[in-house]
Each structure stands twice: as C-alpha cells, then as structure tokens.
C-alpha positions in Angstrom: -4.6 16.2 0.1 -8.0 14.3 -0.4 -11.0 15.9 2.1 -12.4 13.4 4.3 -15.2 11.8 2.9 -17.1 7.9 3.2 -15.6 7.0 -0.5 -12.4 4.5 -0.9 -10.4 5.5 -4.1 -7.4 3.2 -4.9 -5.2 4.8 -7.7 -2.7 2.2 -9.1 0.2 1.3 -11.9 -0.4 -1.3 -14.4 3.1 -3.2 -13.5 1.1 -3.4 -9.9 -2.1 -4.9 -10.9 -0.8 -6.8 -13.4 2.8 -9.1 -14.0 4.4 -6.9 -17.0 8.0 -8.3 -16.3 8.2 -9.5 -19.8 7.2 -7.0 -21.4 9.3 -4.4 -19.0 12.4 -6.0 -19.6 12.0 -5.9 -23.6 10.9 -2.0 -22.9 14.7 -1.8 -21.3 16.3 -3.8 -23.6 15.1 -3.0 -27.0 13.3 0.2 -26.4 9.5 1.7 -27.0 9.3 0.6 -30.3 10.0 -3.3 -29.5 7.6 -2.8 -26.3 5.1 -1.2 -28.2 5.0 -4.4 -31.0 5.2 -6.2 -28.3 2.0 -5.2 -26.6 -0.2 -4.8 -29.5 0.6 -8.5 -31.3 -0.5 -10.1 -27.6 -3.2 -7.8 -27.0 -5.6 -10.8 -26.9 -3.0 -12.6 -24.4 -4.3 -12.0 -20.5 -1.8 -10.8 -18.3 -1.3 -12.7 -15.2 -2.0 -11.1 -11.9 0.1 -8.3 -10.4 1.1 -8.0 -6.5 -1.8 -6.0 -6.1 -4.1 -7.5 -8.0 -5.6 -9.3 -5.0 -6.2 -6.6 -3.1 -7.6 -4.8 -5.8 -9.9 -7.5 -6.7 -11.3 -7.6 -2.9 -11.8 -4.2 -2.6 -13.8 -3.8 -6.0 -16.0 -6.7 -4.5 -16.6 -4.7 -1.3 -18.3 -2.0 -3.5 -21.4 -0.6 -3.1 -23.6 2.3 -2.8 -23.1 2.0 0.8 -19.3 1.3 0.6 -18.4 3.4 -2.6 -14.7 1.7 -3.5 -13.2 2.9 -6.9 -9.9 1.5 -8.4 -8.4 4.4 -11.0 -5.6 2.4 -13.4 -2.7 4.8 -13.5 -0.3 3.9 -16.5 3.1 5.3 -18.1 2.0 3.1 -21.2 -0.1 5.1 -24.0 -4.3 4.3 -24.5 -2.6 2.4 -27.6 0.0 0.2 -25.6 -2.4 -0.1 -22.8 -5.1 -1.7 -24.5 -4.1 -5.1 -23.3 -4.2 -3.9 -20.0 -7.6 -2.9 -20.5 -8.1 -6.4 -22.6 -7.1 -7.7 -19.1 -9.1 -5.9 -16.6 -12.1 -7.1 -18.6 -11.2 -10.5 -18.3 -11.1 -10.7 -14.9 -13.8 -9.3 -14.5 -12.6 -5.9 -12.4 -14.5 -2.9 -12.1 -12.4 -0.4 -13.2 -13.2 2.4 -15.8 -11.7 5.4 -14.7 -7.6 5.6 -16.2 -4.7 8.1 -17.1 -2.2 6.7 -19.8 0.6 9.2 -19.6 2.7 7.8 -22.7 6.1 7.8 -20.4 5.6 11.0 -18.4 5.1 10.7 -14.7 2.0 9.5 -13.1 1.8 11.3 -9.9 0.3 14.5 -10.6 -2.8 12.6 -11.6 -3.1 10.6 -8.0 -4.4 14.4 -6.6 -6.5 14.6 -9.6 -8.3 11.9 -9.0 -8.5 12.4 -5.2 -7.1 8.9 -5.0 -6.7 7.8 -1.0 -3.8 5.1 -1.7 -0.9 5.2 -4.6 0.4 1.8 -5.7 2.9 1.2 -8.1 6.4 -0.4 -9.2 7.8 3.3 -10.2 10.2 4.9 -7.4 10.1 8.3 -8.3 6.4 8.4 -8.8 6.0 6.9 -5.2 7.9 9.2 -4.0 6.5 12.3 -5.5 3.2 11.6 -4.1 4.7 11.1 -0.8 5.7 14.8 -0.6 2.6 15.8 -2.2 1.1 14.7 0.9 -0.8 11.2 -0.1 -0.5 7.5 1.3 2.0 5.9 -1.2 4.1 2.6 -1.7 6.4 1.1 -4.2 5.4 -2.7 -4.8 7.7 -4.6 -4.2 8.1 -8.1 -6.2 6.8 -11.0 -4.4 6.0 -14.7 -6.2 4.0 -15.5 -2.7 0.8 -15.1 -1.7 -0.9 -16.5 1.7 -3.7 -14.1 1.6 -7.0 -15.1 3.6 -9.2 -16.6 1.0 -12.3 -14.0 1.0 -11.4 -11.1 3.8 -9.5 -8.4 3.0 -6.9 -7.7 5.7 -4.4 -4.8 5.2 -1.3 -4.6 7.4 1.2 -1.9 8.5 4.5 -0.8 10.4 3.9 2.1 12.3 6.7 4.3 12.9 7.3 6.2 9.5 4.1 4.5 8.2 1.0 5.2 10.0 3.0 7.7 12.4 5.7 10.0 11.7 9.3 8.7 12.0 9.9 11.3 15.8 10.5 8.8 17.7 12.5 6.0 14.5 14.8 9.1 14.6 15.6 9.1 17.8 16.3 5.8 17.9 18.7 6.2 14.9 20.2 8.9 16.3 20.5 8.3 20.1 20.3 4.3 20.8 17.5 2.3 21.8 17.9 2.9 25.7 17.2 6.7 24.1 14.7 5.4 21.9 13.0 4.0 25.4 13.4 6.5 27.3 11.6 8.9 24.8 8.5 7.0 24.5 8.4 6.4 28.5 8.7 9.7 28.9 5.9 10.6 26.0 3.6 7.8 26.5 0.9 10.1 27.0 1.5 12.2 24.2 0.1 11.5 21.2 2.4 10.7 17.8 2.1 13.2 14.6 0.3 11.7 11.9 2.1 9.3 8.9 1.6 9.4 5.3 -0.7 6.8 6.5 -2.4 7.8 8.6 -5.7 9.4 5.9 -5.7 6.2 4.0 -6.5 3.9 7.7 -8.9 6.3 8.4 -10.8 6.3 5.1 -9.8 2.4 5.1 -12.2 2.8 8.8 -14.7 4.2 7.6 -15.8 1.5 5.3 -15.1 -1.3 8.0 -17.2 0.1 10.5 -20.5 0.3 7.9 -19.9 -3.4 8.5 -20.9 -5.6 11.8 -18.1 -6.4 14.1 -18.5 -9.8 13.8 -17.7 -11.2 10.5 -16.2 -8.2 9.3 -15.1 -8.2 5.4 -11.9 -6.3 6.8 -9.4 -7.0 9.1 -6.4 -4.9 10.0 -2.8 -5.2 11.7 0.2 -2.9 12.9 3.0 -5.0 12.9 5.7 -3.0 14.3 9.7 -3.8 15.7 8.5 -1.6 19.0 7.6 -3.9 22.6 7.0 -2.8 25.5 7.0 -0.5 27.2 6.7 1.3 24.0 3.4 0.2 23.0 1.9 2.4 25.5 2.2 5.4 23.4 0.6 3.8 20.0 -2.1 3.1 21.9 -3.2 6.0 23.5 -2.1 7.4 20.4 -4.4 4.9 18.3 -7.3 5.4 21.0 -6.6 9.7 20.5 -7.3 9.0 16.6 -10.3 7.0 17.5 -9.0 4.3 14.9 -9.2 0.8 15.9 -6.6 -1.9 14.5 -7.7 -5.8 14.9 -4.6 -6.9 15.5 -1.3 -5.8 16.8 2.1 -7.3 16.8 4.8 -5.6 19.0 7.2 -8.1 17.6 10.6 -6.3 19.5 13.2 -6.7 16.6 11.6 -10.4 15.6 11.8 -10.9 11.5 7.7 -9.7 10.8 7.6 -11.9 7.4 6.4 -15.3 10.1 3.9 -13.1 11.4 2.3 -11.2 8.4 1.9 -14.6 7.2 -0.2 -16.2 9.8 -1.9 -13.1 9.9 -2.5 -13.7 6.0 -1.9 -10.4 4.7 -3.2 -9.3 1.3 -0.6 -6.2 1.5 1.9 -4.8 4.0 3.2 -1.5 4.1 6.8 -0.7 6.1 8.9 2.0 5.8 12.4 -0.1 5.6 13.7 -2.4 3.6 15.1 -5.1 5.2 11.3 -5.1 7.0 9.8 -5.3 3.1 12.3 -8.2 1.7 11.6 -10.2 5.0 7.4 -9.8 4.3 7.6 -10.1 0.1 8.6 -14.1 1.0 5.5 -14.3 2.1 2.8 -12.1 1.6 2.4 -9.0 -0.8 4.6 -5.7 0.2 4.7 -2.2 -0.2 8.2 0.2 1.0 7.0 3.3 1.7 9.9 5.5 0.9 9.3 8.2 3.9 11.3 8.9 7.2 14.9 9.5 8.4 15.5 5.7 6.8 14.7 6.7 3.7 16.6 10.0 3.7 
C-alpha cells in the first residue's frame, strides 16, 4: 500500500478512459490478430471518451506543483496496439506520459508499482486483485449518461464496504435490519474499520483542502442506504478520521441514481450492484467488488 504523501496518482485501463467497445468486441469475436489490424489501420481515428474520461480530464487540470495529480494509463493492449490510444490522449489534449502495455497479461501488479492511489478499469479480475493487494479499486461500469457538474470535480461514495469496512453490511445480511440497528445504536461511538477506500478520500483531502473553502474545485458525497439513527456512527466515525465529506445522503433504502444526479456526480463508487445499475443511468459508476456482498 501507497505511503501517505500530498501527491494524487490515478492508475487507469484504456477501455476506462476511452470507449473501445468496437474494437473489444472484434478482439472477442475474431481474435488478436483481427484487433490488432484493427487498431493499427484507425490509428489516426480518435477514440471517443471513456466513463472515466471526465474525471480524468478534471483531475489532470487540477495539477500543479502545489496539487501534484498524475494519471498513469494501464493497458492489456501492446505499445504497438496501443498507439492509438496514445494518438488519442494527445488529442485531447491529456497529460499523461507515464504507461504500462502488458500485451494481455494482467495489469494489477503494476498499480503498486506505480504507487497509484485509485485503480480504474473495465477488467474484473484485475479490480479485484488490487483489492486484496490492499488499494482503492473499481470496475467501470458502462454508462451512456453523464450529468457531471460542468467545471468541479465532485467524487461520490457508498460507505459501508466502500469507504468503511462491510462489519456492520454483514450484520445486517446476516441478522436483519432491527439487528443491523441495534448494532450501530449500540456502537455509535465506536469508530468503523477503514474501507478499501478509505486512503484514496484521504489523499483525495489532501488536495481539496490546499484549496479555499469557498469555491472549492472539489466537492464530495457519501451517499449511503443507512438513516438514522445510523448515521451517528459515520459521523463520529468521519469526525475520528478528521475527513470532511460536503455532502451526505442517508437516503434509508431510497434508489441513490435521483440523488447522484442532482448531486452531478463525475463518478460513484458502491460496493453492490443493484446500487451501481441504479447510478450508471445517470452519472458515471464504479462496483467495487469488496465485502460479504461480493463474497
């Protein structure tokens, strides 16, 4: 796991920055070969924009000496296959020059190697490798709509099995929601173990707070199915962390897509996947495949 340190580094897929949905689908139907022609005779075709390419272009624009951000392209194509990827990149104008093209092998050992903060990309298994490594990761999930906010960045999450671990989700699963209730009543003073994501919102912190309050470039959520009374315990949890979160939804079993999209979301992580197809309708969505839901 990354040490703590001021600097932002987003590793992530080409088939999440990018829409390769053509060019995936020849790969499974014909083969290498046919995606490899493929690839090199549209080279000089751009690529239209990924679920993650907005977020990726807003973060790249936050960089700066004082706000180091760096975006590391992680690809299973080859340097040869990916050249339109990087033919694409430049086109848009995206700072990114650091990559790994792993010619079909997995990408995950490489999101340690690079100390990467956040793992995005459309491959299961490589999500879920770098989950048990120990690093905040999410499968992209496809999505045709975007409501982002037209210049802030705002980054949204589920907290049980996300930001936290998934104690209490399993004894919900397990025992019932009066359970569930009676858990967190009983705990509401004692704090929640740390979630995969739990590193990347407090890297994802430190840059927001070299910013003013007011007018911030960042804006965050937890949008979670908890209500009270078990709120209490994420926020003394929250206030135990010392992490502040903008806004918070304790939305009580309410479908979270309405929300996330008033909120304008530019991605949304959640551990389940009913929670995920509900928020792709409408904003960008990352599953993170941890917790007793996942098992």
């Amino acid at each position: 796991m990354k040490e703590e340190s001021t600097k932002l580094i987003i590793a992530i897929s080409s088939r999440a920055l990018f829409n390769l949905d053509h060019s995936h689908q020849i790969f499974k139907e014909e083969g290498i070969k046919a995606y490899a022609k493929h690839q090199q005779e549209n080279e000089g075709v751009v690529l239209e924009p990924g679920v993650g390419f907005t977020l990726v272009k807003k973060l790249l624009k936050l960089n700066s000496k004082k706000t180091p951000i760096d975006v590391i392209l992680l690809s299973r194509n080859s340097s040869e296959t990916g050249l339109r990827i990087f033919n694409s990149i430049e086109h848009y104008g995206l700072n990114i020059s650091r990559a790994a093209f792993t010619r079909g092998e997995s990408t995950h050992p490489f999101v340690g190697a690079f100390e990467a903060d956040l793992f995005l990309s459309s491959n299961y298994n490589d999500v879920q490798k770098a989950l048990q490594s120990g690093f905040a990761a999410a499968s992209i999930i496809e999505s045709k709509s975007n409501n982002s906010h037209p210049s802030q960045l705002r980054i949204a999450f589920d907290g049980d099995a996300v930001i936290f671990s998934d104690e209490s989700e399993r004894v919900f699963q397990e025992k019932g929601l009066d359970a569930f209730h009676e858990n967190e009543k009983l705990a509401e003073k004692i704090e929640l173990k740390a979630g995969p994501f739990k590193s990347f919102l407090v890297s994802l912190q430190k840059i927001q707070s070299t910013f003013p309050e007011e007018n911030n470039p960042i804006r965050t959520a937890l949008v979670t199915a908890r209500s009270a009374p078990a709120h209490k315990r994420v926020i003394h949890t929250m206030r135990e962390w010392g992490i502040r979160i903008d806004e918070s939804f304790f939305l009580g079993g309410l479908d979270k897509g309405v929300f996330l999209r008033e909120f304008a979301a530019d991605i949304f992580f959640d551990d389940q996947h009913q929670h995920c197809n509900s928020a792709s309708k409408y904003v960008p969505t990352g599953h993170v495949p941890s917790g007793i839901k996942n098992e």
